[in-house]
C-alpha positions in Angstrom: 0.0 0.0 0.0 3.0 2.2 0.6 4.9 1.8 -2.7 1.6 2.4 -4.4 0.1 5.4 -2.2 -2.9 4.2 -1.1 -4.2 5.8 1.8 -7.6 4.5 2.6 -5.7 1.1 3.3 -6.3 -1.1 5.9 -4.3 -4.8 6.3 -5.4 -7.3 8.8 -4.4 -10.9 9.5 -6.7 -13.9 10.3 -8.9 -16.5 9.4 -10.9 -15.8 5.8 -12.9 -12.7 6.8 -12.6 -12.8 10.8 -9.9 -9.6 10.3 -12.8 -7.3 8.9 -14.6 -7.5 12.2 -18.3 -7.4 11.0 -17.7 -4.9 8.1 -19.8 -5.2 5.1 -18.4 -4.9 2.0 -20.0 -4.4 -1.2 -17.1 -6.0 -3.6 -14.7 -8.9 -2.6 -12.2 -10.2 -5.0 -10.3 -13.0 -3.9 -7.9 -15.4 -5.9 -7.3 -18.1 -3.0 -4.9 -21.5 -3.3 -6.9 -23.8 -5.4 -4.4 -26.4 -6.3 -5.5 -30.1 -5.8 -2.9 -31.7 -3.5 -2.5 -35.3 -2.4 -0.2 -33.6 0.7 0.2 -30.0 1.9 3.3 -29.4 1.8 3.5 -25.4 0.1 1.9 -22.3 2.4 -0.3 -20.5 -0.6 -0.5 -22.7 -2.7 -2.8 -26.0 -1.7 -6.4 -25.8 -1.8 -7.0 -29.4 -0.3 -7.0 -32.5 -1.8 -10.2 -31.2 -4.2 -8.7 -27.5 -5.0 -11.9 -26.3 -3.4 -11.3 -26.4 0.0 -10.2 -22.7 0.5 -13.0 -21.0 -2.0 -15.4 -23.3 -0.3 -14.8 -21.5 3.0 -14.4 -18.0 1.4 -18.2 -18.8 -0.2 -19.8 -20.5 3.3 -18.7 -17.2 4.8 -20.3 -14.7 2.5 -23.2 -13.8 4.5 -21.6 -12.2 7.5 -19.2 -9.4 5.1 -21.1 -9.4 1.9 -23.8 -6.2 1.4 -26.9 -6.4 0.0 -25.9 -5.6 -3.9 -22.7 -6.7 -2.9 -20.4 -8.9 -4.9 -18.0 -11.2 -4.8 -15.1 -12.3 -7.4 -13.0 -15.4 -7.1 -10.8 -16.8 -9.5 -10.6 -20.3 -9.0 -10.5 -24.3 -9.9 -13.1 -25.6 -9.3 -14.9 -29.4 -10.4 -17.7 -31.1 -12.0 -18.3 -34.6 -10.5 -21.1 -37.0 -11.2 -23.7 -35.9 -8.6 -23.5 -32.5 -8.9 -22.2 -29.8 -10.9 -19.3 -26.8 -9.8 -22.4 -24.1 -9.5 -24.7 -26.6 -7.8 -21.9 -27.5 -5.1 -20.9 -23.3 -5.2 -25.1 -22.6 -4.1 -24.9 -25.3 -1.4 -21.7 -23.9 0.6 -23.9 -21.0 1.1 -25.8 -22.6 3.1 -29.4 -21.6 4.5 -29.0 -18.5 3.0 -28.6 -19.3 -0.8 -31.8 -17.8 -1.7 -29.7 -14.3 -1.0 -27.2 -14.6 -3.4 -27.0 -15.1 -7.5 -24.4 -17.4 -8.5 -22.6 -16.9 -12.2 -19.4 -19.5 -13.1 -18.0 -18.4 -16.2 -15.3 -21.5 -17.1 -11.9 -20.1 -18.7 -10.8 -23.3 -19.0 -11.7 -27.4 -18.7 -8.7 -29.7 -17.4 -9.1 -33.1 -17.2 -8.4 -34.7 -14.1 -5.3 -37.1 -15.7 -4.1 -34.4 -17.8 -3.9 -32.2 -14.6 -2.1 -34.7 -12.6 0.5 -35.8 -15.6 0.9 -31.6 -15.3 1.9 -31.8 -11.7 4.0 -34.9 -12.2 6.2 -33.3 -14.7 6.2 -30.0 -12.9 7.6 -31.8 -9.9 4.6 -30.9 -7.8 3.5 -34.4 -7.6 5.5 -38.0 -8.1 4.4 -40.7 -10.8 4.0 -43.4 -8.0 1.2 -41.7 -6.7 -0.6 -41.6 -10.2 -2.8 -44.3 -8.8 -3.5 -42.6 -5.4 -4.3 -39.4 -7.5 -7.1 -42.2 -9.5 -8.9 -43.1 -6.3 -9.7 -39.9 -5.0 -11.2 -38.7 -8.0 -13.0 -41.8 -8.1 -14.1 -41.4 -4.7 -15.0 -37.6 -5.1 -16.9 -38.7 -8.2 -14.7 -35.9 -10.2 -14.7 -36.3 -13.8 -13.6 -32.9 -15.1 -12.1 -29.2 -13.5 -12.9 -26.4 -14.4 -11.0 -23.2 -13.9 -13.0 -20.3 -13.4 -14.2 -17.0 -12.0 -17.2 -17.3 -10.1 -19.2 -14.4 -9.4 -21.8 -14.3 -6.6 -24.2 -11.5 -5.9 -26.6 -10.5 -2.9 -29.8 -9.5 -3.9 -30.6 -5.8 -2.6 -34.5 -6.8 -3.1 -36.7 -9.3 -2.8 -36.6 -11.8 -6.4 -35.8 -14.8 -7.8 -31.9 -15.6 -7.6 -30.5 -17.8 -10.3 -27.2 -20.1 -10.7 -25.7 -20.3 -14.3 -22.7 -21.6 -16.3 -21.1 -20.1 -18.8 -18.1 -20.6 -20.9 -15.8 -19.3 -23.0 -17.4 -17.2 -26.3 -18.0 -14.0 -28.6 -19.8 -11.9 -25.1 -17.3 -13.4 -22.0 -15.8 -10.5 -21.8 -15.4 -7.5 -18.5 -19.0 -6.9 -19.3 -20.2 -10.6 -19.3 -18.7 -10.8 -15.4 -20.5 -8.3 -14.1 -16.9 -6.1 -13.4 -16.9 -1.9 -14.1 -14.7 -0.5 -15.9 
């Protein structure tokens, strides 16, 4: 904040939001660890052995810092698995109060879930022995495909239907298409 001049700066440190002390805030970006590990071993950089486990809790927390109107932006990996979809899952970890909040994903990019483990193998991140532990998670999770993504949520500031939606890659994903000013 100092190299760049900002003023109106305040830093905090602490579990997800438990640092903004029951502030509400009407934008949230957030860009948390999200990469699937077998084993922690790497501060900022893990998110579990699913990815998700770090978004999850940054989405489960919403209500208590996000403003009605309010919206939050996370870019993150997140996965489709047989019983339920990345959005469906996203609208659950919010809990009894999902009929608040809009939920957008908009998918950059799909990985599949051997293509992202050869990936890690050959980055080092992971070793070929554990190809087949790497196997019976996903099978166990039920996780067919990841998907990395922003995902935007929104509070409603009045009383309406919310909606959940996908979208991908195309002629409109653009600023625009996420919701984001200019």
């Amino acid at each position: 904040a100092r190299l760049n001049g900002f003023e109106n700066f305040t830093a905090g440190c602490g579990d997800t939001y438990e640092p903004a002390g029951g502030v509400m805030f009407d934008r949230i970006a957030a860009h948390p660890p999200y990469v699937p590990v077998l084993n922690h071993t790497w501060i900022y950089h893990a998110g579990g052995n699913d990815g998700e486990q770090i978004t999850r809790k940054h989405v489960e927390d919403l209500h208590k810092v996000l403003a009605p109107g309010g919206r939050f932006y996370c870019r993150c990996l997140g996965s489709d698995r047989a019983d339920s979809p990345f959005e469906q899952r996203v609208r659950e970890w919010l809990g009894e109060r999902s009929d608040e909040f809009d939920v957008a994903i908009h998918v950059i990019r799909v990985l599949e879930p051997s293509t992202y483990v050869l990936a890690s193998i050959l980055r080092g991140r992971t070793k070929g022995e554990e190809l087949a532990e790497w196997g019976k998670l996903f099978e166990k999770l039920k996780l067919f495909r990841f998907l990395a993504s922003v995902v935007v949520i929104q509070r409603r500031a009045e009383e309406r239907p919310v909606f959940t939606i996908r979208r991908g890659r195309g002629p409109r994903f653009d600023v625009e298409e996420l919701g984001c000013e200019t």
